[in-house]
C-alpha positions in Angstrom: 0.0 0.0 0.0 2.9 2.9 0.8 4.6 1.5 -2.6 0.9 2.6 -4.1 1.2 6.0 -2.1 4.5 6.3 -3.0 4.7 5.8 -6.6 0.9 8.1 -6.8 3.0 10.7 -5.2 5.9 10.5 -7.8 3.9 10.7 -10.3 1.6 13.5 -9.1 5.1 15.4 -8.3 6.2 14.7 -12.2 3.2 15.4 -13.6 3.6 18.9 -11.9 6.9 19.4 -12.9 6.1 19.0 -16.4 3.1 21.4 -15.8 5.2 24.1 -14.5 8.0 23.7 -17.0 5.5 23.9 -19.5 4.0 27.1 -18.2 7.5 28.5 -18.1 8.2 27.7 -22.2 5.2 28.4 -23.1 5.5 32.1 -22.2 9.4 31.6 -23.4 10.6 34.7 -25.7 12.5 31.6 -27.3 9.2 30.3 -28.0 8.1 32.9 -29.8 11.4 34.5 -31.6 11.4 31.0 -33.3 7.9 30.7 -34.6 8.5 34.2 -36.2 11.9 34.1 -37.8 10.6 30.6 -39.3 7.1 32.2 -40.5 9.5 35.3 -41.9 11.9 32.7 -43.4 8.9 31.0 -45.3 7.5 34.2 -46.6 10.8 35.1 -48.0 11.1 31.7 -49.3 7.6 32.1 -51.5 8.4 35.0 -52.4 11.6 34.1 -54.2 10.5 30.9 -55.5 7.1 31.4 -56.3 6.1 28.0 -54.1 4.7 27.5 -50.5 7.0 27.2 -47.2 5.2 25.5 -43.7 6.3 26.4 -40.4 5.5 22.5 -39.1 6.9 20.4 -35.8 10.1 18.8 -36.8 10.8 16.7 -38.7 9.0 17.4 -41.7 6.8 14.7 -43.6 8.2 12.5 -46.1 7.3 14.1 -49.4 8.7 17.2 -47.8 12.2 18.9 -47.8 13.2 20.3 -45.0 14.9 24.0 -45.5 15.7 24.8 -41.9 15.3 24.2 -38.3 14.8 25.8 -35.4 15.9 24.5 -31.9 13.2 25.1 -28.9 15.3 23.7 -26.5 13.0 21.8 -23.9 10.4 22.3 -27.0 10.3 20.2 -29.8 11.8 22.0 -32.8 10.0 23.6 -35.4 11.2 23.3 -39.5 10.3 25.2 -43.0 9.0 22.3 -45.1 8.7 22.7 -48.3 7.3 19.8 -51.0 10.2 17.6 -52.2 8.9 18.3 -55.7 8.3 21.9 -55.9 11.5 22.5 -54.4 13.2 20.3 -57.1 11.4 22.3 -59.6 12.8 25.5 -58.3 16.1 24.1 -58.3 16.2 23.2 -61.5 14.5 26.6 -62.7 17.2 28.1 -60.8 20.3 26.2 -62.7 18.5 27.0 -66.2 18.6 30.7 -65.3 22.2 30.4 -64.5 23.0 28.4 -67.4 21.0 31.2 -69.6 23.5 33.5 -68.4 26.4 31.1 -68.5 29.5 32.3 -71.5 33.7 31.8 -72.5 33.4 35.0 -74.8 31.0 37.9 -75.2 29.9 37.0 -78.6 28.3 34.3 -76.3 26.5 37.5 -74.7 25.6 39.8 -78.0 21.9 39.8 -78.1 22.3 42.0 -81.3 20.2 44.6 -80.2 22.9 48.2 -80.2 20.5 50.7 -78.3 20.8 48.5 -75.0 24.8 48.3 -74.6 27.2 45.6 -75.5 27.0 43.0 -73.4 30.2 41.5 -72.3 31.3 38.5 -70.9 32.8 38.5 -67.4 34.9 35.9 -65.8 37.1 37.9 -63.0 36.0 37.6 -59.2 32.6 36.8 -58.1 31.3 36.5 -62.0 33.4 33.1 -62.2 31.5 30.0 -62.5 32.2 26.4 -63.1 29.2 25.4 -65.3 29.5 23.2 -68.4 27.5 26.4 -70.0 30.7 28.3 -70.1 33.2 29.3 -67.0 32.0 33.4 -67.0 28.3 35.4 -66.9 26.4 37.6 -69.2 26.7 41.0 -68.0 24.6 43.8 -69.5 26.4 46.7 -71.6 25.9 50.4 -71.1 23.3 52.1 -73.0 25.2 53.9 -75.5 23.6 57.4 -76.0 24.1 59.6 -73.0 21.1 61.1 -74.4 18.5 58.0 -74.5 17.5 58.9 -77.6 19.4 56.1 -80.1 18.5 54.9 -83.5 18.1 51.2 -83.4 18.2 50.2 -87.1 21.3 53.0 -88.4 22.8 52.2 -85.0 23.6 55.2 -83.7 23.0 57.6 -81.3 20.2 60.2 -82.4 22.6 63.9 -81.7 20.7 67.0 -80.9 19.4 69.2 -83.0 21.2 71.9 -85.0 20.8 75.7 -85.1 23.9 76.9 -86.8 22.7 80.3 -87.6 21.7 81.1 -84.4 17.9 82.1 -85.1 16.7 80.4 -82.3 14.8 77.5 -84.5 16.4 73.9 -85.0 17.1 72.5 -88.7 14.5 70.6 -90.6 17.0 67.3 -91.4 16.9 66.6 -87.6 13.3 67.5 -86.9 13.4 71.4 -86.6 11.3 73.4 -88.7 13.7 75.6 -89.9 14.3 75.5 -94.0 17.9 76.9 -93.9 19.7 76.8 -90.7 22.9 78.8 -92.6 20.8 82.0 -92.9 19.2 83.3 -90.2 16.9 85.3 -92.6 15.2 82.5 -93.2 13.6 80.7 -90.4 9.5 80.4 -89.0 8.9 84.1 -87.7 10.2 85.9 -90.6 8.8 88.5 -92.5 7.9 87.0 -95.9 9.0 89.5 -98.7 6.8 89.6 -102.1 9.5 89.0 -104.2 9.7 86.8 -108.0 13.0 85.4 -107.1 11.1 82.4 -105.0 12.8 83.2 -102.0 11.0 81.6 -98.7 12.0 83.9 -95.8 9.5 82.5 -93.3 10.1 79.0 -94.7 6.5 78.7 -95.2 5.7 76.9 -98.9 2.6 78.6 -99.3 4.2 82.1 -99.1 6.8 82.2 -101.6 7.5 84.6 -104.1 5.1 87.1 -105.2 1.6 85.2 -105.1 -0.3 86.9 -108.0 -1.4 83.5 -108.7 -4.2 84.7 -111.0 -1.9 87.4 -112.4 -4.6 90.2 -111.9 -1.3 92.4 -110.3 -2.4 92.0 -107.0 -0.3 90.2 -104.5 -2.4 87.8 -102.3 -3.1 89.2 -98.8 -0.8 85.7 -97.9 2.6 87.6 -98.5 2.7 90.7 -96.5 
């Protein structure tokens, strides 16, 4: 009968123990530190690989991967599980986007297009890579016009517009509207004169010369 006493009384003890030390964990900052970084850690996992991450007790299930653990001490420990096959699948996507990227020489980079920069093929410090795509990466060029404004099919850079006469308008081969950028006599906001030499001052067409169209000897009210 005492042995009966005794070994309730053990247990009761135990049983309280555990309680107590329960209590204590449960409240634990540890507790709670590690059930956030891991929920953080999954988030960040998703949103870099496009695939779920769950904060689950350890160890993870068996068509699961487990990405990392976190110890509880007298807790059990919590993992990120991920599925085995969706983190294969981001592997592998992963290993194609290096290889995409993957050269020896820059022609291995030219993606023929000129307004984006030349691309060039880099194989000194952290841009070497053992890969049986090529030992270097695909960097992008520089754009090559300072002024974003490039010709893609004469490959070139698009310069700004003239004024070489000084008349404050831009010449009509680059997209001004003035008719000849060597005479500042000539240029939109000029006086027309009603002359029969043909000579468009105001390099409007539809004021030149003397405009007595119908040759009745008056000049049209155009050309003033």
């Amino acid at each position: 009968m005492n042995k009966v006493i005794v070994s309730l009384v053990s247990s009761l003890m135990v049983t309280g123990l555990w309680l107590i030390a329960s209590m204590i964990f449960l409240t634990s900052p540890v507790y709670a530190d590690a059930e956030d970084d891991a929920k953080a850690f999954c988030a960040a996992y998703k949103e870099k690989s496009g695939y779920g991450c769950q904060v689950e007790k350890c160890r993870c299930g068996r068509s699961e991967k487990e990405l990392k653990r976190w110890n509880r001490k007298m807790r059990f420990d919590i993992c990120a599980c991920v599925n085995k096959s969706a983190y294969n699948t981001y592997l592998e996507r992963v290993e194609a986007e290096r290889n995409r990227n993957r050269c020896n020489t820059n022609a291995d980079c030219n993606d023929g297009v000129f307004c984006n920069g030349e691309e060039v093929c880099r194989t000194d410090g952290r841009y070497r890579v053992n890969s049986s795509a090529g030992n270097g990466t695909c960097v992008p060029g520089e754009p090559p016009c300072a002024s974003g404004l490039c010709f893609e099919r004469e490959k070139k850079c698009k310069v700004a517009c003239e004024d070489k006469d000084g008349d404050g308008y831009a010449a009509m081969h680059c997209g001004g509207d003035d008719c000849d950028d060597n005479n500042p006599n000539r240029s939109p906001g000029n006086k027309e004169i009603c002359d029969s030499k043909g000579i468009d001052e105001d390099c409007d067409a539809r004021t030149v010369g003397d405009l007595d169209v119908d040759g009745d000897g008056f000049i049209s009210m155009k050309c003033r």
